[in-house]
C-alpha positions in Angstrom: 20.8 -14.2 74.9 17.6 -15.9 75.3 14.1 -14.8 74.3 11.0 -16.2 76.1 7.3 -15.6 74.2 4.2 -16.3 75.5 1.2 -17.3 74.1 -2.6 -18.6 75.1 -4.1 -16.4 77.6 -7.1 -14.9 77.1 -10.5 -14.3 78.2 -12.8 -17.1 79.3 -15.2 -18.1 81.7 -15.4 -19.2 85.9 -14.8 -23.1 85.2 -13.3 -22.8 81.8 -9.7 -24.0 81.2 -6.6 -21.9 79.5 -3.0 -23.8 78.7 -0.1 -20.8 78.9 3.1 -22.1 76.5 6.4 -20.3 77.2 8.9 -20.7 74.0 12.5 -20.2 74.1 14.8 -19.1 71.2 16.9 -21.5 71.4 18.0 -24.3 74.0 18.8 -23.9 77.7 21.3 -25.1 79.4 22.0 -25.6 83.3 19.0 -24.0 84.3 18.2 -23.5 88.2 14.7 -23.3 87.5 11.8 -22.7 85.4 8.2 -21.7 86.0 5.4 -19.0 86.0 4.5 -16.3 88.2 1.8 -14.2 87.9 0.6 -10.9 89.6 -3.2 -9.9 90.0 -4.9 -6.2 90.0 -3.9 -4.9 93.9 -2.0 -8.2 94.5 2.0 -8.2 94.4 3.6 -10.8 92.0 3.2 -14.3 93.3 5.2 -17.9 92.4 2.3 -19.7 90.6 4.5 -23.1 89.4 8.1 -24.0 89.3 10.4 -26.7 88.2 13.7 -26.2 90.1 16.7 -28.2 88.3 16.9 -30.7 90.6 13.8 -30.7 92.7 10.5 -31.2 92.6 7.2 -29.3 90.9 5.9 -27.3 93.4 2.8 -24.7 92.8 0.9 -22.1 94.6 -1.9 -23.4 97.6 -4.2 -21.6 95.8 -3.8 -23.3 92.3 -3.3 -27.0 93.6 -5.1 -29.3 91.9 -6.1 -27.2 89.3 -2.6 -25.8 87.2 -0.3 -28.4 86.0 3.2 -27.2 84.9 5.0 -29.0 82.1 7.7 -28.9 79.8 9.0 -30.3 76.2 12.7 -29.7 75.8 12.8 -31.0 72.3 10.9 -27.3 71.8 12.2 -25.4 74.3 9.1 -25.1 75.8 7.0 -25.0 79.3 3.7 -25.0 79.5 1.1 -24.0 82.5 -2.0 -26.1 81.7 -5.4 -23.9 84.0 -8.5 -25.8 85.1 -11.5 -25.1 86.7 -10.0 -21.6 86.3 -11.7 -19.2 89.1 -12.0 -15.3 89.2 -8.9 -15.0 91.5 -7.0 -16.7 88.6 -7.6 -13.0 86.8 -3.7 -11.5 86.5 -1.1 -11.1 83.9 1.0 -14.6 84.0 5.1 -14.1 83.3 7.1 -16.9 82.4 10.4 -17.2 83.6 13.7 -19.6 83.4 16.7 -18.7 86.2 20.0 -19.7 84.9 23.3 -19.6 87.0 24.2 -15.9 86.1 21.0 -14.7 84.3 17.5 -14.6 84.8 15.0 -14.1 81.8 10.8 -13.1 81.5 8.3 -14.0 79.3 6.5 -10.4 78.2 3.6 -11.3 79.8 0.3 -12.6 78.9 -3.3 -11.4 80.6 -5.9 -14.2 81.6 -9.1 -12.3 82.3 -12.2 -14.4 84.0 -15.6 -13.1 82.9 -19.4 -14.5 82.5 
């Protein structure tokens, strides 16, 4: 079995930039994709970024521009790098890697925009 942990989020400010790392226990193989989703207070969960096996990145309208997804498989990692973060970017941010027969989650970690 496979273990996702998050790490980075945070609080920071309108403008202000986060980077969200997502680290597996060990490798993956023959994923379908990879990615992050996140779900805001009174908003239902929503696809932020994925990396499908054989596709290409794709993100959110509404982060366009400003999140770059990324990944190192030498550390069984994926990254969501956050720019010119804005006050609808507030939500707790799952990682998430979809295998053949399995699907697994990060446990979640809360990026909070404040002044």
């Amino acid at each position: 079995q496979v273990q996702l942990v998050e790490s980075g989020g945070g609080l920071v400010q309108p403008g202000g930039s986060l980077r969200l790392s997502c680290a597996a226990s060990a490798t993956i193989f023959s994923i379908n994709a990879m990615g992050w989703y996140r779900q805001g207070p009174g908003k239902e969960r929503e696809l932020v970024a994925t990396i499908p096996s054989g596709g290409t990145t794709k993100y959110a309208d509404s982060v366009k521009g400003r999140f770059t997804i990324s990944r190192d498989n030498a550390k069984n990692t994926v990254y969501l790098q956050m720019n010119s973060l804005k006050p609808e970017d507030t939500a707790v941010y799952y990682c998430y890697v979809f295998l053949r027969f399995n699907n697994y989650w990060g446990q979640g970690t809360q990026i909070t925009l404040s002044s």
